[in-house]
C-alpha positions as a printed Julia matrix, in Angstrom:
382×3 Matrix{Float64}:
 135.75   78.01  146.06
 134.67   75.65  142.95
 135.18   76.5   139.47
 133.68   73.6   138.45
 130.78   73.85  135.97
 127.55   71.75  136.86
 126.48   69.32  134.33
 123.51   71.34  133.25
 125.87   73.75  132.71
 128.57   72.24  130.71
 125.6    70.64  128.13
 124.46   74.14  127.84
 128.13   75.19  127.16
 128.7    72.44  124.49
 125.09   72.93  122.94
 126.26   76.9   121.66
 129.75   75.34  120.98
 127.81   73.02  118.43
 125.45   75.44  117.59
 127.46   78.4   116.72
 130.01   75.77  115.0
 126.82   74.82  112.57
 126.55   78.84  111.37
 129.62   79.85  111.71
 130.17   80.08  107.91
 126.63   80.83  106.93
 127.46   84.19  109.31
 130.73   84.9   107.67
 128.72   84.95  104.08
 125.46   86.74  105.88
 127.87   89.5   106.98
 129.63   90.21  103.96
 126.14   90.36  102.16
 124.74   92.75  104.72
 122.04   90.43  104.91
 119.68   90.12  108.1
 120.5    86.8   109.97
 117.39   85.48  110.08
 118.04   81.45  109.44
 120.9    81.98  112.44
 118.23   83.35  114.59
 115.86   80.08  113.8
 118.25   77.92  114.27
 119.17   79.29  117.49
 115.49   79.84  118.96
 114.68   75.97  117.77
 117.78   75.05  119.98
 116.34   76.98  123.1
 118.88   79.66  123.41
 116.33   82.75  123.66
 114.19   81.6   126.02
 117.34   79.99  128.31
 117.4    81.73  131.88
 113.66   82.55  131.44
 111.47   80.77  133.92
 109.96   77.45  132.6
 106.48   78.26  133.6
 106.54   80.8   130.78
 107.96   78.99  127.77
 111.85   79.33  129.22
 114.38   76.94  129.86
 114.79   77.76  133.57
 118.48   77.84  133.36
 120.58   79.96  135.39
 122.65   82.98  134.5
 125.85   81.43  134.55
 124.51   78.91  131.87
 123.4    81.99  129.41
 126.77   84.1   129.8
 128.89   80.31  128.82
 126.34   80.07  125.86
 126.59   83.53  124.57
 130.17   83.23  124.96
 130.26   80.41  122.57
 127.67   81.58  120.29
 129.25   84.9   119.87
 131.96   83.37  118.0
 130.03   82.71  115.22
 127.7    85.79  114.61
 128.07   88.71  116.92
 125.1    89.87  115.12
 122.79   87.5   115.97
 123.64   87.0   119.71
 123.8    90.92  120.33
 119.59   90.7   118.72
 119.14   87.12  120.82
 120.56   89.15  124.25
 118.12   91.65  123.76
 115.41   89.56  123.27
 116.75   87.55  126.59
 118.39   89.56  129.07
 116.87   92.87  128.22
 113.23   92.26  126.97
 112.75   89.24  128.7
 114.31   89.45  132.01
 112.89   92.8   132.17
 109.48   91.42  132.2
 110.12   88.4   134.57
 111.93   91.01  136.95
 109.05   93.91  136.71
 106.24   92.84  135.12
 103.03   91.46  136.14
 101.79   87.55  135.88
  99.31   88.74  132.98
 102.13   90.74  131.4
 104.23   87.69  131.11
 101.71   85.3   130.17
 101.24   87.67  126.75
 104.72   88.48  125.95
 106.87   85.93  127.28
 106.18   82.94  125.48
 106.67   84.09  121.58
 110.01   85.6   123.07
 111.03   82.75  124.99
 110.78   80.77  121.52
 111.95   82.7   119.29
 109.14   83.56  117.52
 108.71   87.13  118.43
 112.0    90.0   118.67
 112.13   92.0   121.17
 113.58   95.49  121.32
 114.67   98.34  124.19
 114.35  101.6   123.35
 116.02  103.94  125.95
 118.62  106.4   124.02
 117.62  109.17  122.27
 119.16  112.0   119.77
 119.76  114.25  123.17
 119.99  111.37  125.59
 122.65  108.67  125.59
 125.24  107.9   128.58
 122.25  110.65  130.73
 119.21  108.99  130.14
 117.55  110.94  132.71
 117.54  113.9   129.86
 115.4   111.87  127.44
 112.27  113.62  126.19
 109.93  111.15  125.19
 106.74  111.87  126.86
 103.74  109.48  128.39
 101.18  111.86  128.25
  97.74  110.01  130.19
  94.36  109.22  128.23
  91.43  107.83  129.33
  92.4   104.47  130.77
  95.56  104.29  128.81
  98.69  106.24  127.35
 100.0   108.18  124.66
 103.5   107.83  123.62
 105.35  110.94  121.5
 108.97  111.14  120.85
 111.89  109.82  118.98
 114.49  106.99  120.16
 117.97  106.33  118.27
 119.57  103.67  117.71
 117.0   100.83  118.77
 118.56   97.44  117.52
 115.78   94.87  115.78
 113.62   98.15  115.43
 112.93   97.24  111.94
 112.12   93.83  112.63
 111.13   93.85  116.66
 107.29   92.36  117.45
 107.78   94.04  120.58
 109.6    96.78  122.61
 110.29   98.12  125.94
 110.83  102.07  126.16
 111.43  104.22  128.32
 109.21  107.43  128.34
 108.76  110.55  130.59
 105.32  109.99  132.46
 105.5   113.23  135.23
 107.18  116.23  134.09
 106.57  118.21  137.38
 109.28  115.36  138.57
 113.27  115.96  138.77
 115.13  114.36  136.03
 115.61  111.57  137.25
 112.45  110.57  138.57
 109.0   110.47  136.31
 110.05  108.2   134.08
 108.06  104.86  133.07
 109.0   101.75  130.97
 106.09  100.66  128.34
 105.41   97.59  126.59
 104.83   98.22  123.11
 103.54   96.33  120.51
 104.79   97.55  117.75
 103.29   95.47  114.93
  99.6    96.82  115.61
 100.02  100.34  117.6
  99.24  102.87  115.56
 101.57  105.94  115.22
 104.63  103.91  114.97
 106.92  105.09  112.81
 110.34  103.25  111.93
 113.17  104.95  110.46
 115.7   103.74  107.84
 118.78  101.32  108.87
 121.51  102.78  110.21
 124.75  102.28  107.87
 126.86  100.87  111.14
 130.71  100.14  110.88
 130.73   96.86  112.36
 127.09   94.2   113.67
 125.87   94.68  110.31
 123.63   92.12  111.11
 121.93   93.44  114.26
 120.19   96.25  111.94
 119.66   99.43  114.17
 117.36  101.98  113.49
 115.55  105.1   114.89
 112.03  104.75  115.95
 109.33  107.58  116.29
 106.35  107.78  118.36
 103.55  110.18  116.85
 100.62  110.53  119.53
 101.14  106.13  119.84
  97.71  105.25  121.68
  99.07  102.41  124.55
  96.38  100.38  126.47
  96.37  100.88  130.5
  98.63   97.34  131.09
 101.02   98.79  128.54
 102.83   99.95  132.08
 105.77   97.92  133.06
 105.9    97.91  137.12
 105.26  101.3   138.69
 104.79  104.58  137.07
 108.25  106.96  137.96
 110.46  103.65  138.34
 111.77  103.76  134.85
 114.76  105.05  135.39
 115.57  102.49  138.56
 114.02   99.51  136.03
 116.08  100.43  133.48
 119.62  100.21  135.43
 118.16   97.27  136.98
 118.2    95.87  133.54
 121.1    97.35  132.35
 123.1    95.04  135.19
 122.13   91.99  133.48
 123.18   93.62  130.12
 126.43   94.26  130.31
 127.13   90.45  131.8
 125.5    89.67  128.59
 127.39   91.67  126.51
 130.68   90.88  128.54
 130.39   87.22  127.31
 129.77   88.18  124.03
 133.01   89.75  123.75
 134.85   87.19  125.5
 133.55   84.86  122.45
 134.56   87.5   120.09
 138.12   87.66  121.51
 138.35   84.42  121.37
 137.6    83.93  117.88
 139.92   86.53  116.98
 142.79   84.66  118.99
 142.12   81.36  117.71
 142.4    82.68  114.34
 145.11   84.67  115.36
 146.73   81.23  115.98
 145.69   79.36  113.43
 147.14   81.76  110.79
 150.28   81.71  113.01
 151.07   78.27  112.96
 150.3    78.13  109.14
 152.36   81.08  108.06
 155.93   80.68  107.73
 158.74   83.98  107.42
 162.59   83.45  107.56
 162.08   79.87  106.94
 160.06   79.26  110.36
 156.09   79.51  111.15
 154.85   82.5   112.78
 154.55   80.76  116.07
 158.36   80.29  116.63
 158.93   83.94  117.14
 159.14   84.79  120.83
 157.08   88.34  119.66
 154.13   86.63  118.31
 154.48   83.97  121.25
 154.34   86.91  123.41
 150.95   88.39  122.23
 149.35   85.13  121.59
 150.07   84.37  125.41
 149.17   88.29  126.72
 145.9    87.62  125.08
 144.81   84.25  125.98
 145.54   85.64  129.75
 143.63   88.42  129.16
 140.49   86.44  128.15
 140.73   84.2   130.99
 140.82   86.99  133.46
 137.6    88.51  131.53
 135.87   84.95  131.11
 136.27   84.8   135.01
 134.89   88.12  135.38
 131.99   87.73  133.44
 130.94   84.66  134.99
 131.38   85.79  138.36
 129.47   89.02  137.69
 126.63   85.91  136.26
 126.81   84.07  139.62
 126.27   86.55  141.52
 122.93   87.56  139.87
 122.37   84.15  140.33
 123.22   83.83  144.19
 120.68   87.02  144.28
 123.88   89.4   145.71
 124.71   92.44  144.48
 126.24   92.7   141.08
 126.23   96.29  139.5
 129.92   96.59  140.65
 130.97   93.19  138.93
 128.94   93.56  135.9
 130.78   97.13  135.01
 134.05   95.34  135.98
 133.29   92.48  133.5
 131.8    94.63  130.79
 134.95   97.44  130.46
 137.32   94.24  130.52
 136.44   91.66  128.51
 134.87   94.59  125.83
 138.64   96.03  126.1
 139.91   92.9   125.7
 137.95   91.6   122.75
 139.4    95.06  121.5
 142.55   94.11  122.1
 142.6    90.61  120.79
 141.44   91.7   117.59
 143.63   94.62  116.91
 146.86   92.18  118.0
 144.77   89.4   116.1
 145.09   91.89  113.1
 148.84   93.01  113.43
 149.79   89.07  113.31
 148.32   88.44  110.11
 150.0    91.58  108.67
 148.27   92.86  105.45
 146.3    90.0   105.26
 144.32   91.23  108.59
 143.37   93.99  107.14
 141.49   92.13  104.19
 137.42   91.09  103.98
 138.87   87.84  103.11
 139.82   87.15  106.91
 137.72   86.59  109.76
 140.0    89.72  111.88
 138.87   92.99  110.32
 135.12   91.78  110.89
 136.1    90.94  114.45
 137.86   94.2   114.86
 134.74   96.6   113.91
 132.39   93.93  115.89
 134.26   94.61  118.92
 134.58   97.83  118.74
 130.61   98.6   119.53
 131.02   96.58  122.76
 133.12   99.27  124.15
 129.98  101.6   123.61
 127.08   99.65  123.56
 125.35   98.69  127.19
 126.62  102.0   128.72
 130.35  102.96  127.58
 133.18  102.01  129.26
 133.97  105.52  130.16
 130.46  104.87  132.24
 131.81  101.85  133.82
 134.46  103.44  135.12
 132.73  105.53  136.41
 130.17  103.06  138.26
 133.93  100.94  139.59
 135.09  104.17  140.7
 132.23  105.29  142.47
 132.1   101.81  145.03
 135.67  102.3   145.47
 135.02  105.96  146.68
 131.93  104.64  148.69
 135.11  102.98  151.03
 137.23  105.73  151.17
């Protein structure tokens, strides 16, 4: 057993070190401004990051999976915001269309994404249809050649902003729930009968805007059809695998910002004529934590490897999503208690950390859901 990183992947690793260290306080000031992200973003695509485990042949950097869960883990550190928007592009968006879609699919689509040029968006959850997303309601109604889209999705991050989206749609009613439904391609730039909705006022990813979007009568063309028609549902799990590595690296980053600013205030701040760190309590908690994040870094980018060695990885990915999101949690809150009042101020970097984490716990299927996905392979060997 190695837990050696490769070369390739250790310049990948200290590329989003260097890259998030170059926004990091452009994010902080972007944040507190409520302002969208959009120089981060730049930055990022002109440094390869969205295009990174996409294959080369269609504007990608060919890397592995391993190599994009150590660079979100980095870049995450900086602006939550803008990695949660880049891992949709990526891992969602992207992957979703090298996985599923056709060579004339990805010739279209996958380049601008791959660069950075283009957003990308999934649209699966709707205002009745959330952890069950076999109850959504959006229907694909047929057309001539093509498709008409009607419904309403929630909560759709980049919405506002997105060149392009996947969504998820009911194509067969006469099917059971969780069958007859189809992922799309949408442009939404020029398809008519797109409307977006206004930006949700969100506690914490200020800057990964999410809004609602609505599809009135939204005329598709006939290779709007990602895959087969009625594999939707299996697509979309598919792709929700590769998520929630994604998002488990992005809270390992955000845990470990909030520890190392834990620290740092620590070792600065001095009470009964001795620094923070001196105190067995606060020694303690810094320790609990950093143990935690190791046992969720190694999660996460086991769960990667084995997407990369082609095994099977749902298990792993759940396991590595519910910890390192409860850990980020975790580090943040303790992060919070160490600085004392000062924690709880906009002035510190822990209060922003502490709503940012917070959505990981929900975002990518709850961890309520991934307990349920762990406990149903345990029960499979009982």
């Amino acid at each position: 057993m190695n837990f050696s990183l490769t070369p390739e992947q250790e310049a990948v690793q200290k590329r989003a070190r260097d890259a998030a260290q170059e926004v990091k306080a452009k994010a902080v000031q972007l944040e507190r401004e409520g302002r969208f992200p959009r120089d981060i973003l730049d930055h990022w695509a002109q440094a390869g990051f969205f295009g990174l485990s996409l294959p080369r042949e269609y504007g990608g950097g060919g890397q592995d999976y391993v190599s994009y869960a150590l660079a979100q883990m980095e870049l995450a550190q900086a602006c939550p915001s803008s990695a949660l928007m880049l891992h949709v592009s990526h891992s969602i968006f992207g992957m979703g269309l090298h996985q599923f879609g056709a060579d004339s699919q990805k010739r279209r689509f996958l380049p601008p994404v791959a660069a950075g040029d283009a957003l990308a968006a999934f649209a699966l959850t709707e205002p009745q249809a959330g952890s069950d997303p076999s109850r959504l309601q959006t229907i694909a109604s047929r057309e001539g050649d093509g498709w008409v889209l009607t419904g309403q999705k929630n909560f759709v991050t980049s919405g506002q902003i997105a060149h392009f989206a996947l969504v998820a749609a009911r194509s067969d009613a006469s099917q059971a729930p969780q069958k007859g439904i189809s992922l799309f391609i949408v442009d939404l730039k020029i398809t008519p009968g797109v409307q977006v909705g206004p930006v949700e006022e969100k506690m914490g990813l200020r800057g990964a805007r999410s809004v609602s979007l609505e599809f009135n009568n939204a005329q598709l063309p006939a290779d709007s059809l990602l895959g087969e028609a009625g594999q939707g549902l299996k697509m979309a799990l598919a792709l929700m695998d590769h998520a929630r590595v994604g998002a488990a690296a992005q809270a390992v980053g955000i845990g470990k910002a909030a520890l190392n600013a834990a620290l740092a205030y620590a070792r600065g701040r001095e009470q009964f004529g001795q620094p923070l760190t001196q105190f067995q309590s606060i020694q303690f908690k810094l320790a609990d934590l950093a143990a935690a994040l190791e046992a969720a870094s190694l999660l996460t980018l086991k769960a990667a490897w084995l997407k990369d060695q082609g095994r099977p990885f749902t298990t792993a990915a759940a396991m590595a999503k519910k910890c390192a999101t409860d850990t980020a949690m975790a580090a943040a809150q303790e992060g919070l208690q160490i600085l004392g009042g000062y924690g709880y101020l906009r002035d510190y970097p822990l209060e922003r950390y502490f709503r940012d984490a917070r959505a990981g716990q929900i975002y990518e299927g709850t961890n309520e859901i991934m307990r349920l996905i762990i406990a149903r392979e345990l029960l499979k060997g009982g």
